[in-house]
TORKOL-263839 format. One record per residue (C-alpha): x, y, z; residue in one letter; chain. Coordinates in steps of 0.5 Angstrom, whole numbers, always signed. Example, Ala and Ser with C-alpha at 12.3 -4.5 7.8 and 13.67 -1.06 7.14 Angstrom:
2
<atom px="+25" py="-9" pz="+16" r="a" c="A"/>
<atom px="+27" py="-2" pz="+14" r="s" c="A"/>
***
This chain:
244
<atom px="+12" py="-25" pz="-37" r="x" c="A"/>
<atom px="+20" py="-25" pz="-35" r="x" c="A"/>
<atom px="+22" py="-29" pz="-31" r="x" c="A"/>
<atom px="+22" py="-29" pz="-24" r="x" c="A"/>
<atom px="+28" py="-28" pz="-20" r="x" c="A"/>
<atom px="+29" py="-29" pz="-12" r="x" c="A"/>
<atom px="+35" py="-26" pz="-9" r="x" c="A"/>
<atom px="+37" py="-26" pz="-1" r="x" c="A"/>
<atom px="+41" py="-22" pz="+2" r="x" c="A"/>
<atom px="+44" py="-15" pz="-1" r="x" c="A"/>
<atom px="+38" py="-10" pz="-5" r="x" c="A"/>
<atom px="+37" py="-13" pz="-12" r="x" c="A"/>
<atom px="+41" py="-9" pz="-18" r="x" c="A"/>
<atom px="+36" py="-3" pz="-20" r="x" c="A"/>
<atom px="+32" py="-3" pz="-12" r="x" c="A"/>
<atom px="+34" py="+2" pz="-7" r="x" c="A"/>
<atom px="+30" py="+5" pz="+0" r="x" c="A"/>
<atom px="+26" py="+10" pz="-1" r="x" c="A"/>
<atom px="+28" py="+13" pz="+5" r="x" c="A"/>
<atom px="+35" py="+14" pz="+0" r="x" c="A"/>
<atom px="+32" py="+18" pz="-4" r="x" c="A"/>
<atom px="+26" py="+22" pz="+0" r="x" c="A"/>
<atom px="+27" py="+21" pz="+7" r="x" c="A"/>
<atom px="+21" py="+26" pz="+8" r="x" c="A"/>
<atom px="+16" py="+21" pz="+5" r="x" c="A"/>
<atom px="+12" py="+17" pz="+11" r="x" c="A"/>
<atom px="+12" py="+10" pz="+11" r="x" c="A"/>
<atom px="+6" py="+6" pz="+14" r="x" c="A"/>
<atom px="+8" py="-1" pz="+11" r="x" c="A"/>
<atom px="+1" py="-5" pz="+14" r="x" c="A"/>
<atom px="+4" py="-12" pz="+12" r="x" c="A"/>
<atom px="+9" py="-12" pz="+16" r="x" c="A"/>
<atom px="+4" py="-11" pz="+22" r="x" c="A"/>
<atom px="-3" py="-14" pz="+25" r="x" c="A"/>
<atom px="-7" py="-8" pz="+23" r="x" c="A"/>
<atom px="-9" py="-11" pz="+15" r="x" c="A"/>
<atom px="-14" py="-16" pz="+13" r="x" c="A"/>
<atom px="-10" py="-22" pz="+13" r="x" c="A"/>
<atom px="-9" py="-20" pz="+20" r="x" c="A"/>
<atom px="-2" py="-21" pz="+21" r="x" c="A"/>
<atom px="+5" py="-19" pz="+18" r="x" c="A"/>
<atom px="+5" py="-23" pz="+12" r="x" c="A"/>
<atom px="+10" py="-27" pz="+10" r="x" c="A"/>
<atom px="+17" py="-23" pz="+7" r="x" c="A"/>
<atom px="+15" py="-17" pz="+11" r="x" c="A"/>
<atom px="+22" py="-17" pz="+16" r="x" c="A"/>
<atom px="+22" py="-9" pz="+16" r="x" c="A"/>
<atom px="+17" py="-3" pz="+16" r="x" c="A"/>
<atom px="+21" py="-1" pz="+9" r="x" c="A"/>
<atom px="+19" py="+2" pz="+2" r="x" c="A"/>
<atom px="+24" py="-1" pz="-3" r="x" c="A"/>
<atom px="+23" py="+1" pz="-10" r="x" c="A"/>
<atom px="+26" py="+1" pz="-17" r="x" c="A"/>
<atom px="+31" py="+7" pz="-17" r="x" c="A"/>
<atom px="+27" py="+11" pz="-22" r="x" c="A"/>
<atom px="+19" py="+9" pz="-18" r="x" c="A"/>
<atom px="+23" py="+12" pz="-12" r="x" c="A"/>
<atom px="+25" py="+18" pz="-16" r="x" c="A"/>
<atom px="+18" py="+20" pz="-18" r="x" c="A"/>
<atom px="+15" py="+20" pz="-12" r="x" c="A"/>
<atom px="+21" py="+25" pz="-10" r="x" c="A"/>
<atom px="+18" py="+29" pz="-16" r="x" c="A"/>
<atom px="+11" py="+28" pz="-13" r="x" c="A"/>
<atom px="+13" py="+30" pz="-6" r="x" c="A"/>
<atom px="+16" py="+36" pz="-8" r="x" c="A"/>
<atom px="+9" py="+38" pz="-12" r="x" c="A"/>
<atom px="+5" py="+36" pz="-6" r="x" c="A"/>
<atom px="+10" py="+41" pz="-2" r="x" c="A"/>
<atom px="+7" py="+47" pz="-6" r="x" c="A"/>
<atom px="+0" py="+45" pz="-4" r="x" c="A"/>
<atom px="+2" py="+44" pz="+4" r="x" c="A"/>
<atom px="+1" py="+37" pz="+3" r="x" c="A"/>
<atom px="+5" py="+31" pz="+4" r="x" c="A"/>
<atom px="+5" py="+23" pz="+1" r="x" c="A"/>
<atom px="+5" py="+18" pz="+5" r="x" c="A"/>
<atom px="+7" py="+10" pz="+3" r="x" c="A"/>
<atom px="+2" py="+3" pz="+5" r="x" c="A"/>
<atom px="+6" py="-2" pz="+1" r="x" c="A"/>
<atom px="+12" py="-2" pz="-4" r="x" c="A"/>
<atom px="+16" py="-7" pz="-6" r="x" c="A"/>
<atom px="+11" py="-14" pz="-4" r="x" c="A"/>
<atom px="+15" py="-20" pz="-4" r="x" c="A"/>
<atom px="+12" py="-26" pz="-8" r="x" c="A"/>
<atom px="+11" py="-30" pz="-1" r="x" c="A"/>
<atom px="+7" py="-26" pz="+1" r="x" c="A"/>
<atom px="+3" py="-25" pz="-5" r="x" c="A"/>
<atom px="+3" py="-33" pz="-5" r="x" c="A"/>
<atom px="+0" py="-31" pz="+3" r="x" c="A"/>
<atom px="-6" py="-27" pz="+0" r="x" c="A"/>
<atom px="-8" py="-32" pz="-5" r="x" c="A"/>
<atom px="-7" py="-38" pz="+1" r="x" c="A"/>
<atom px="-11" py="-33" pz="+6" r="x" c="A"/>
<atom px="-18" py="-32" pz="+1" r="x" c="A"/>
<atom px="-18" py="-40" pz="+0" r="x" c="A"/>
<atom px="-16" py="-43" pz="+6" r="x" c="A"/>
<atom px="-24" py="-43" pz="+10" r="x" c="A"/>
<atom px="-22" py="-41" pz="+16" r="x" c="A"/>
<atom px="-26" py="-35" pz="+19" r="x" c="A"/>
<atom px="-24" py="-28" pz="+19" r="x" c="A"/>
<atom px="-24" py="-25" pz="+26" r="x" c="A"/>
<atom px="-22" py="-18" pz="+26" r="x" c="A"/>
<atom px="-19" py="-17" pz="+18" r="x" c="A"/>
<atom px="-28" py="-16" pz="+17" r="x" c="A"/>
<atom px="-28" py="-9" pz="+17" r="x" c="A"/>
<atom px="-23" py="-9" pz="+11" r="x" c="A"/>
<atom px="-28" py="-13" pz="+7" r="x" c="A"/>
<atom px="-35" py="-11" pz="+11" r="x" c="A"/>
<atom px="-40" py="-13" pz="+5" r="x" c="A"/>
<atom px="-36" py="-18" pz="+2" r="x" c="A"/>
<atom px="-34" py="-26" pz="+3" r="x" c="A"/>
<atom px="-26" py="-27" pz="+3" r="x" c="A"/>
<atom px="-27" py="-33" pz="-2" r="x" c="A"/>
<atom px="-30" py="-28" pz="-7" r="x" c="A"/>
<atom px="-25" py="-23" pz="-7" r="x" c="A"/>
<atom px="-20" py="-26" pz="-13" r="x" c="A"/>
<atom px="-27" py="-26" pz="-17" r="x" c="A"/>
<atom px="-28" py="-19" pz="-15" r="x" c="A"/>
<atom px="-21" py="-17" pz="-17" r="x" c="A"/>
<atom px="-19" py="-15" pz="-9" r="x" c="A"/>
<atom px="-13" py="-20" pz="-9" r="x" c="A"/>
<atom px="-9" py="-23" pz="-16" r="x" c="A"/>
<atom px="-4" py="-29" pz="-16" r="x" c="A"/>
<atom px="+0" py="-24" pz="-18" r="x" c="A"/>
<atom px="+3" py="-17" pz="-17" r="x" c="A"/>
<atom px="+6" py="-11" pz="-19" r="x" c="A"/>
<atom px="+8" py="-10" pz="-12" r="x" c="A"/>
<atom px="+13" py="-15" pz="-14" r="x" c="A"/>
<atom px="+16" py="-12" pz="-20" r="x" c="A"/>
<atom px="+18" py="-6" pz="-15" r="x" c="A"/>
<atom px="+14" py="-2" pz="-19" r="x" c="A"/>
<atom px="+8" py="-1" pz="-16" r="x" c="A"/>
<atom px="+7" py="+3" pz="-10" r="x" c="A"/>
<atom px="+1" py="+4" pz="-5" r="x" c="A"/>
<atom px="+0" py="+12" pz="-3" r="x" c="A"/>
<atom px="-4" py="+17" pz="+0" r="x" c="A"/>
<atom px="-4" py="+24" pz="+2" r="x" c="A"/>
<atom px="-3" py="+26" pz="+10" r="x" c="A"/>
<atom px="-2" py="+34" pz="+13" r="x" c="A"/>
<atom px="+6" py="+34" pz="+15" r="x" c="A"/>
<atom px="+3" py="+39" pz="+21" r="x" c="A"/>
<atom px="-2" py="+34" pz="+23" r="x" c="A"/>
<atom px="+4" py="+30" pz="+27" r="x" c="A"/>
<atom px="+4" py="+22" pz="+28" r="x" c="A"/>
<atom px="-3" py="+17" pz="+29" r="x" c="A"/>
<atom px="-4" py="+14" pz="+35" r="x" c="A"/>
<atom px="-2" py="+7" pz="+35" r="x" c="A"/>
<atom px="-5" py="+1" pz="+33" r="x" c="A"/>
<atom px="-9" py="-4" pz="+38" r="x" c="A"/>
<atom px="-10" py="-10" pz="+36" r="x" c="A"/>
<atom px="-15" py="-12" pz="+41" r="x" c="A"/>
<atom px="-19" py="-5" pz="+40" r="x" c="A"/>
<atom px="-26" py="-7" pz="+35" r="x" c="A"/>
<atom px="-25" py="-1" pz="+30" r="x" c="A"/>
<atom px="-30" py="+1" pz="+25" r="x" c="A"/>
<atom px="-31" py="-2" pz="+19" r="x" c="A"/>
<atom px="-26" py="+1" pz="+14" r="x" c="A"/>
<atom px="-33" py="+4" pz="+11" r="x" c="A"/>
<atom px="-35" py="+7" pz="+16" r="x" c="A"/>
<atom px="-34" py="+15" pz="+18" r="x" c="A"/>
<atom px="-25" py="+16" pz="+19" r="x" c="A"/>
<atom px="-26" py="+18" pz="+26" r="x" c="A"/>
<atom px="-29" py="+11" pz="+27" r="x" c="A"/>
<atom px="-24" py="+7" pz="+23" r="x" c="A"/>
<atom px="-16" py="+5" pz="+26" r="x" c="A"/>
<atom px="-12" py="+10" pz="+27" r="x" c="A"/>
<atom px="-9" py="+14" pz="+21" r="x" c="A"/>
<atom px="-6" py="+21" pz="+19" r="x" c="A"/>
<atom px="-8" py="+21" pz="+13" r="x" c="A"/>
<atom px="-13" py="+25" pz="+10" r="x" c="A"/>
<atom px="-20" py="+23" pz="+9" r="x" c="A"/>
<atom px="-21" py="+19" pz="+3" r="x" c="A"/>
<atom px="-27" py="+16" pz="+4" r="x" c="A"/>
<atom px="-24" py="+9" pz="+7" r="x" c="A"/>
<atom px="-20" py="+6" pz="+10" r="x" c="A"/>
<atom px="-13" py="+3" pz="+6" r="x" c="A"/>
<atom px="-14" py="-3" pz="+4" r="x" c="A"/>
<atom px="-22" py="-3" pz="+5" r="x" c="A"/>
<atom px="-24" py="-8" pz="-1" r="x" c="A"/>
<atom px="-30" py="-5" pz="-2" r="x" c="A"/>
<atom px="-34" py="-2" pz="-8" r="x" c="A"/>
<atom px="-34" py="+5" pz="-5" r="x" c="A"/>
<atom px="-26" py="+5" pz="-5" r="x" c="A"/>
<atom px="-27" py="+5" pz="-13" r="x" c="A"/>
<atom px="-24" py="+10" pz="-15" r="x" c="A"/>
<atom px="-29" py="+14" pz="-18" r="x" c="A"/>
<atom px="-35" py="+12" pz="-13" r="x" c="A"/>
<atom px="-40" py="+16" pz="-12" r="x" c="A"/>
<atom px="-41" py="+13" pz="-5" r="x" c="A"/>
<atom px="-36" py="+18" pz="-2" r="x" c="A"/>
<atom px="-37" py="+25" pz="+0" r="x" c="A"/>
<atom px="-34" py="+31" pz="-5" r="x" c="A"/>
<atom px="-28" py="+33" pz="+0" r="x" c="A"/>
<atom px="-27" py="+26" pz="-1" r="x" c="A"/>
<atom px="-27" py="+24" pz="-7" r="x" c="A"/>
<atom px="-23" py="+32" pz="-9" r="x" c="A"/>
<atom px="-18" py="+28" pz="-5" r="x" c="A"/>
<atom px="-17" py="+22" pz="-9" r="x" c="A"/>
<atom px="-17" py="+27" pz="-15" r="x" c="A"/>
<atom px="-11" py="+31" pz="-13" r="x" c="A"/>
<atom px="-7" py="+25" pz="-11" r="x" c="A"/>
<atom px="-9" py="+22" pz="-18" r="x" c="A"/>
<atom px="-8" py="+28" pz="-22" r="x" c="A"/>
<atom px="-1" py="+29" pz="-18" r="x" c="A"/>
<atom px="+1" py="+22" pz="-19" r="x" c="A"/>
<atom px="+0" py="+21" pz="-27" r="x" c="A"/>
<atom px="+4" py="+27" pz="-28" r="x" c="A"/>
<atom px="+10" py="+25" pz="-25" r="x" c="A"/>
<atom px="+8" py="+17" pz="-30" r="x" c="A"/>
<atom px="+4" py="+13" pz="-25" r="x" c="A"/>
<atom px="-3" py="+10" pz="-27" r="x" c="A"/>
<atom px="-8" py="+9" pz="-22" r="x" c="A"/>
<atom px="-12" py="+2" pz="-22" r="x" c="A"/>
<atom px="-19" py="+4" pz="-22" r="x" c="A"/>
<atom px="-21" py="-1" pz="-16" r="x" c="A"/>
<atom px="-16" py="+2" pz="-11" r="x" c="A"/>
<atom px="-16" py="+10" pz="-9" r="x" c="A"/>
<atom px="-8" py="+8" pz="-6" r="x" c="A"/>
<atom px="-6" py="+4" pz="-12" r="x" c="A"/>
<atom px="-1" py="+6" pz="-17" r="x" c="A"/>
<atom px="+4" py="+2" pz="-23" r="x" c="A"/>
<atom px="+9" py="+6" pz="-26" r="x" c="A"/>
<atom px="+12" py="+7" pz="-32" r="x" c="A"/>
<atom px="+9" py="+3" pz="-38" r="x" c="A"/>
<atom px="+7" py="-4" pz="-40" r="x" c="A"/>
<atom px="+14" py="-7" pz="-42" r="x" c="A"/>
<atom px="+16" py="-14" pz="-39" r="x" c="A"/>
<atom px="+18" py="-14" pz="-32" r="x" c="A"/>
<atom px="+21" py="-19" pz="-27" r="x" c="A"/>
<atom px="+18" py="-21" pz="-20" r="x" c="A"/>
<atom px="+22" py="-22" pz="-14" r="x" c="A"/>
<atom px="+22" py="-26" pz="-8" r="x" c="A"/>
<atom px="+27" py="-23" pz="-3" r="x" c="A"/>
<atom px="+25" py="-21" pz="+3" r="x" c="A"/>
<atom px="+24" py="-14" pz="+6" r="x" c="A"/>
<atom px="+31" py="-13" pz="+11" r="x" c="A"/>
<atom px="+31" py="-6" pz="+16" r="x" c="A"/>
<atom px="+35" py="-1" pz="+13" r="x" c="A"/>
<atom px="+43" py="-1" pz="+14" r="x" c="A"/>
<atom px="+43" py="+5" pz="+18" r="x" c="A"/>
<atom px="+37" py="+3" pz="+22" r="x" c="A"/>
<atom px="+39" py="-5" pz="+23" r="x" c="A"/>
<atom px="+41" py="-8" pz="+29" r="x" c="A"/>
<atom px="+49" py="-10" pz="+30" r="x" c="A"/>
<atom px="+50" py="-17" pz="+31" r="x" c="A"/>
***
């Protein structure tokens, strides 16, 4: 494993925005909100922004243009995730205390059970900025309604009408839904559903992406070569930042 590499400041050599280099992917970036199981922005996360390597952006602009051919569109849950946070995780499924809302992305399970499980690891290849958490939405469909944090949704097993809301398509759970059913293979899911994940599995491997079989959304790219893990944290992009 190479070693691992913190930077402040400016994008490391080699990361870009996404919006850079396909404005027209949507970005629902999670853990920079409540609305995830660990139930707060974690800890990295200053900015809603997908950064990636310049050549795993470059791919997803290549599926978006796939996609467009079948009036569909991607959307993005998490890119670039800083070591902290991954560190965040690990620290949250240890620490003993109650769970609250972030049940309902674990419904059947015990959040000590998760690392065992293989939901959570103590590392990430969110980290190497090579990984990429996606799904598919209808560009016509228009935005979802906001978050409430003090709403009681659905677990994330539930019927998608029940769930948090989200304008992607019904993929039989909800993102990060740590759960048997979001295997991507499962047959607990409908057959619409799981026709989805195959075309979003389909499309992605086409263009270097391999899917982890746990997680419909979860994709690394590329091959298996040593790869650096990065810390630095997750800023607004230049053309969105707030001047000083």
């Amino acid at each position: 494993m190479a070693g691992r590499i913190a930077a402040e400041g400016a994008l490391p050599a080699g990361f870009v925005y996404l919006r850079d280099i396909d404005a027209t992917i949507a970005q629902d970036i999670r853990y920079a909100t409540s609305d995830n199981f660990v139930g707060r922005p974690l800890a990295g996360y200053e900015a809603r922004e997908c950064i990636l390597r310049r050549e795993v952006a470059t791919a997803l602009k290549r599926v978006q243009a796939e996609l467009r051919d079948l009036s569909l569109a991607l959307k993005v849950y998490d890119c670039y995730r800083p070591e902290r946070a991954v560190a965040a995780m690990a620290q949250w499924a240890n620490d003993g205390r109650a769970v609250g809302a972030g049940k309902r992305f674990f419904p059947r399970l015990q959040k000590n059970t998760l690392f065992a499980l293989g939901y959570i690891a103590p590392t990430s290849r969110h980290s190497t900025g090579t990984a990429v958490d996606a799904t598919l939405i209808d560009p016509a469909r228009g935005l979802a309604a906001a978050f409430d944090p003090a709403a009681a949704y659905a677990p994330c097993t539930a019927p998608a009408s029940e769930r948090e809301p989200d304008n992607s398509l019904d993929m039989g759970t909800g993102y990060d839904c740590l759960d048997v059913s979001s295997h991507t293979s499962s047959s607990a899911v409908g057959g619409d559903q799981r026709r989805r994940r195959a075309t979003l599995v389909a499309i992605m491997t086409r263009h270097g992406f391999r899917n982890y079989f746990r997680e419909w959304w979860h994709f690394a790219y590329g091959g298996a070569a040593p790869l650096a893990y990065y810390d630095f944290p997750i800023r607004a992009h230049r053309a969105t930042a707030r001047p000083d």
